[in-house]
Each structure stands twice: as structure tokens, then as C-alpha cells.
C-alpha positions as a printed NumPy array, in Angstrom:
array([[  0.   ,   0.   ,   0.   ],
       [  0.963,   3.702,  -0.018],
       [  2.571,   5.168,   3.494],
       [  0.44 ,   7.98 ,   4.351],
       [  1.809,  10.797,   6.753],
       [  0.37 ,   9.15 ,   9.786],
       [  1.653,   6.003,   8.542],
       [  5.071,   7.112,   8.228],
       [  4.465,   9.194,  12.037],
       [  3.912,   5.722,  13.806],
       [  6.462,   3.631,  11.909],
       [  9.46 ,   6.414,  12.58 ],
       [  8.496,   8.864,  15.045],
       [  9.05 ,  11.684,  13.122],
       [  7.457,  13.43 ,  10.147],
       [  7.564,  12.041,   7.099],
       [  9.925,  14.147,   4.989],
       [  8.283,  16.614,   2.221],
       [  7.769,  15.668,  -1.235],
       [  9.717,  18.423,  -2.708],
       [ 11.634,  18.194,  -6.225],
       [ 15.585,  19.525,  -5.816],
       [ 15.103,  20.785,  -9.666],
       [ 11.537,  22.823,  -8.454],
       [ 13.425,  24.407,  -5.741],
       [ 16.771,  25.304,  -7.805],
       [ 14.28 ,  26.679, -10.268],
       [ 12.582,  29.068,  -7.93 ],
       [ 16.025,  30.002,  -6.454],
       [ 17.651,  30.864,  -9.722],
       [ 13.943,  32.624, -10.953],
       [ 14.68 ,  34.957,  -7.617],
       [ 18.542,  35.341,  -8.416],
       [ 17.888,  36.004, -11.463],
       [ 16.156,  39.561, -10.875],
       [ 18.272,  40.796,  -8.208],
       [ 18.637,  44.355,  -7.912],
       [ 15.288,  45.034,  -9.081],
       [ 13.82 ,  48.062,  -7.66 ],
       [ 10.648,  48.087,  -4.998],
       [  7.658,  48.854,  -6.742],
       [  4.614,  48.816,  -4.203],
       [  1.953,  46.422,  -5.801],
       [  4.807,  45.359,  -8.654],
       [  4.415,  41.569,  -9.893],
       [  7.13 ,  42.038, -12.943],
       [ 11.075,  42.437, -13.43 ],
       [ 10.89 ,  46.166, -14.299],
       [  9.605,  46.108, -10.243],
       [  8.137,  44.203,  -7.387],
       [  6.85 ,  44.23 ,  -3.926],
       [  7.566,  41.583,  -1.861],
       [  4.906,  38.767,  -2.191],
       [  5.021,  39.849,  -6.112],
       [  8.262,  38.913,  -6.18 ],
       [  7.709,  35.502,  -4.056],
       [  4.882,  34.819,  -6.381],
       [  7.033,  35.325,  -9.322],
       [ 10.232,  33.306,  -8.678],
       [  7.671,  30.721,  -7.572],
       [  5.492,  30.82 , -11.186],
       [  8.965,  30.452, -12.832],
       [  9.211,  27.159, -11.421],
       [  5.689,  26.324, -12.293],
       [  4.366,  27.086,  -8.367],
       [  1.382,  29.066,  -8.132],
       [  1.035,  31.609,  -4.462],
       [ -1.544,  33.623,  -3.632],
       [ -0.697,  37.052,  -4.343],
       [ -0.503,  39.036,  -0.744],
       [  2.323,  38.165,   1.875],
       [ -0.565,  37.494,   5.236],
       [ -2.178,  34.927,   1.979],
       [  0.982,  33.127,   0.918],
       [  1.674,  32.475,   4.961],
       [ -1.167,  30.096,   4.709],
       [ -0.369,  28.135,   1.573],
       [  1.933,  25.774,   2.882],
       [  2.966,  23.685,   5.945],
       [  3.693,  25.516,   9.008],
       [  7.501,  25.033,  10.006],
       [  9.743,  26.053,  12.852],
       [ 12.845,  28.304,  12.47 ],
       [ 14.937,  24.435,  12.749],
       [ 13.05 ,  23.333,   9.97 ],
       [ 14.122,  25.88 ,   6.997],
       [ 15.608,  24.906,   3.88 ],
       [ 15.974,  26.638,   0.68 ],
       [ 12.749,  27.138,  -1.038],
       [ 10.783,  27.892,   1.811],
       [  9.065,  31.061,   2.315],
       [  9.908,  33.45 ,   5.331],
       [  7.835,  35.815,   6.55 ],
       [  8.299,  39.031,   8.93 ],
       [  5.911,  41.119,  10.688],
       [  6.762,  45.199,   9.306],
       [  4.235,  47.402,   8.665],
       [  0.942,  45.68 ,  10.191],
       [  0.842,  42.742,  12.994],
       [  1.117,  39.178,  11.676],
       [  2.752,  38.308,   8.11 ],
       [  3.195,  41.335,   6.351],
       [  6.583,  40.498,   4.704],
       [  7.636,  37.404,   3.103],
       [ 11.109,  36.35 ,   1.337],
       [ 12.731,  32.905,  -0.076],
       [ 14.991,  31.046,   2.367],
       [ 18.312,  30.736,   0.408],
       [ 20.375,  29.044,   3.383],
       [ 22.461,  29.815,   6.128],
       [ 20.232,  32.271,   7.859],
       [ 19.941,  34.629,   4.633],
       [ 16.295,  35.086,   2.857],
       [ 15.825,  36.737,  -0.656],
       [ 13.105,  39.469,  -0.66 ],
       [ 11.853,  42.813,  -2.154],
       [ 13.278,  45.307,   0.657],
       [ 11.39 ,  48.435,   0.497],
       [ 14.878,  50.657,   0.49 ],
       [ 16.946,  47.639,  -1.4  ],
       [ 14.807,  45.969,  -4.217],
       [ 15.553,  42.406,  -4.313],
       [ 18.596,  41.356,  -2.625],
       [ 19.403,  38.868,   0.111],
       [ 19.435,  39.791,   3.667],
       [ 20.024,  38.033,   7.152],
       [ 16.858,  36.713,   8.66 ],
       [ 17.385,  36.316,  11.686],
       [ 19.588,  39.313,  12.907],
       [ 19.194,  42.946,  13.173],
       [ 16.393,  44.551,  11.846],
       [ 14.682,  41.409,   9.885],
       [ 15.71 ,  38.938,  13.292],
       [ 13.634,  41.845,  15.48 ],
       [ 10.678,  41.214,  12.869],
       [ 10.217,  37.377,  12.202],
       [  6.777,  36.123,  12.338],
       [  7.091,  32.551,  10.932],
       [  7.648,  30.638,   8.029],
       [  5.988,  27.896,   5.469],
       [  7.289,  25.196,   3.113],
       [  4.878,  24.982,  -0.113],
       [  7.555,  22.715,  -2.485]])
């Protein structure tokens, strides 16, 4: 038969492990790479500008991934993970301008996210110090 999640709970004790494609996820990382240094455009979904859940919801449509379009949305669209969890791929989010998720990057590894920064444009950034480690709401794995 087929090993279900609660299956795979009982037989090993721990969760079973995501069904996530290595070539989705290097897609979606090289998609947000790929537009770095692209300016901050409030409401922007396109290269010539983004905000930041347009720009999560584009790298992700690169790779054939469809997100809702607003940061507090795309919080919901996956599994809920802890900060021990993260791997590349998954989505980050930060609490900035109004309570709960409000800003969301890509994970890239090693503490560092990928986002739209208001005063940056896309570029990567440490999530978990200084002003983005004050901010950090939660995060989700969708791949």
C-alpha cells in the first residue's frame, strides 16, 4: 500500500519528509537570483519592479508554483515550520508594517532570505539578525 503521513508518524516517530523536487526548488532560487537588484515597486508583480509577495509569487510561477498574491495569503499556503526546519525554497515571513505576516522572502540558506526590501529591491538579507531577526513572524514550506 501507499505510506500515508500518519503512517510514516507511527512507523518512525518523526514526520515524514516533504515531497519536494531539488530541480523545483533550484528553479525558484535561480527565478529569484535572477532579478536581483530590481527596484521596490509597491503592488509590482514584474522584473521592471516588485513588492515583496510579487516577487515571491514570481520566482515561484517560474518554477511552475502558483502563491496567492498578498504576503498574510501566501503564509497560509503551505505547511507551518519552525525556524529548525528551513531549507531553501521555503518562504519566510516578517511582521513590518501591520501585525502578523506582512513580509515574506525565499529562504536561500544559512540564515539569509531573498526578498523585495522596500529601500533595497531584491537582494538577500540576514533573517534572523538585526532589523529582519527583530521582525520574524514565521515561516511555510509549499515545495
Amino acid at each position: 500500500g501507499i505510506v500515508g503521513s500518519a503512517t510514516y508518524r507511527a512507523l518512525m516517530n518523526r514526520e515524514m519528509p516533504p515531497n519536494r523536487s531539488n530541480s523545483v526548488v533550484r528553479n525558484v532560487l535561480r527565478s529569484a537570483y535572477s532579478v536581483i537588484g530590481t527596484p521596490y515597486v509597491f503592488g509590482g508583480t514584474t522584473p521592471y519592479g516588485f513588492d515583496c509577495s510579487g516577487f515571491t509569487q514570481y520566482a515561484f510561477a517560474r518554477a511552475g508554483v502558483y502563491l496567492p498574491r498578498m504576503a498574510d495569503s501566501q503564509f497560509y499556503s503551505g505547511r507551518q515550520i519552525s525556524m529548525s526546519q528551513l531549507r531553501p525554497g521555503d518562504l519566510i515571513f516578517f511582521t513590518t508594517y501591520e501585525p502578523g505576516a506582512s513580509h515574506v522572502g525565499i529562504y536561500v540558506g544559512d540564515g539569509n532570505f531573498i526578498h523585495a526590501g522596500t529601500s533595497t529591491g531584491v537582494t538577500v538579507s540576514s533573517a534572523f539578525t538585526g532589523y529582519w531577526g527583530a521582525r520574524y513572524y514565521g515561516a511555510c514550506r509549499v515545495l
